[in-house]
C-alpha positions in Angstrom: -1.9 20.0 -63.4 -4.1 19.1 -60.5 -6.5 21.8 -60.5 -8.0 20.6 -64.0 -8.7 17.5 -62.6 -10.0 18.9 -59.9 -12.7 21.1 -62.1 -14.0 18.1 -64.3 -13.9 15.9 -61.1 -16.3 18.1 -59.5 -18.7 18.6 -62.9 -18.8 15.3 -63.4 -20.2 14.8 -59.0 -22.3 17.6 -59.6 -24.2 15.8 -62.8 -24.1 12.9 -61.3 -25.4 13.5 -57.7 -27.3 17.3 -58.4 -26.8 19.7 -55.3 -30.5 19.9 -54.8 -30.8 16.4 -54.0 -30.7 15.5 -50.3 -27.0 14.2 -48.7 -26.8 11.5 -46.1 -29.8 10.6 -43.9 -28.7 10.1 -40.2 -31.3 7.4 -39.3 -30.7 5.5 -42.3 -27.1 5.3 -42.0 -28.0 4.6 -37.9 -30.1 1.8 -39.1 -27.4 0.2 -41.0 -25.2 0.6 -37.9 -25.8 -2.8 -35.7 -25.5 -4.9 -38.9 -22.2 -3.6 -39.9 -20.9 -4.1 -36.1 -22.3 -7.4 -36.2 -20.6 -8.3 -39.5 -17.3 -6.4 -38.4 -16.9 -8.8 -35.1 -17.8 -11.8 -37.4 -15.1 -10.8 -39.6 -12.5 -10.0 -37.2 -13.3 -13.5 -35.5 -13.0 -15.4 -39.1 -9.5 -13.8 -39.6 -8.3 -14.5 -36.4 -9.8 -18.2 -36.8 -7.7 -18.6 -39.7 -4.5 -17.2 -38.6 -4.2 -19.5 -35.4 -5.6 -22.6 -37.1 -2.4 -24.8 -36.7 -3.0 -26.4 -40.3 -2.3 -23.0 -42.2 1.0 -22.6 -42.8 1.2 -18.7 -42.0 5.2 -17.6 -42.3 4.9 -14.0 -42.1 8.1 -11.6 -42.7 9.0 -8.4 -44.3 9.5 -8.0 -48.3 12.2 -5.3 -49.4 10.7 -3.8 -53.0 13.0 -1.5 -54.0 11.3 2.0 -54.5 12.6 4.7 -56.8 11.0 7.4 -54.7 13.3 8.9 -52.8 10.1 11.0 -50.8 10.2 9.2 -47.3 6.5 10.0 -46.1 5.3 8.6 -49.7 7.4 5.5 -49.1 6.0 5.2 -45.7 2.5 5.7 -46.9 3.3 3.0 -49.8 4.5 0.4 -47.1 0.9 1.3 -45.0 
């Protein structure tokens, strides 16, 4: 069933982004790199700003959601 998908998956890349055009550029995706660290730490500090501000009531605890997949690594990568 998979291998269909698959095929017309990989028509639809190929029409969409042709093989002859070029693939990543290194020192474009460099230049982009200090921004995205930048913006990264920024974010990370936001989140932990939020989560110790004493006037947001934060209760964290576990859920139980009843699965009916009895397949333990796909239940553990639905609870990731």
């Amino acid at each position: 069933m998979a291998r269909p998908a698959v095929a017309v998956a990989t028509v639809l890349s190929l029409l969409i982004y042709p093989v002859d055009r070029p693939g990543v550029v290194v020192w474009r995706a460099a230049a982009i790199l200090p921004r995205f660290l930048v913006h990264s730490g920024l974010g990370g500090l936001d989140v932990a700003r939020r989560a110790f501000d004493p006037r947001l009531p934060i209760s964290p605890g576990w859920v139980d959601i009843p699965l009916s997949s009895r397949h333990d690594a796909a239940n553990v990568l639905l609870g990731g």
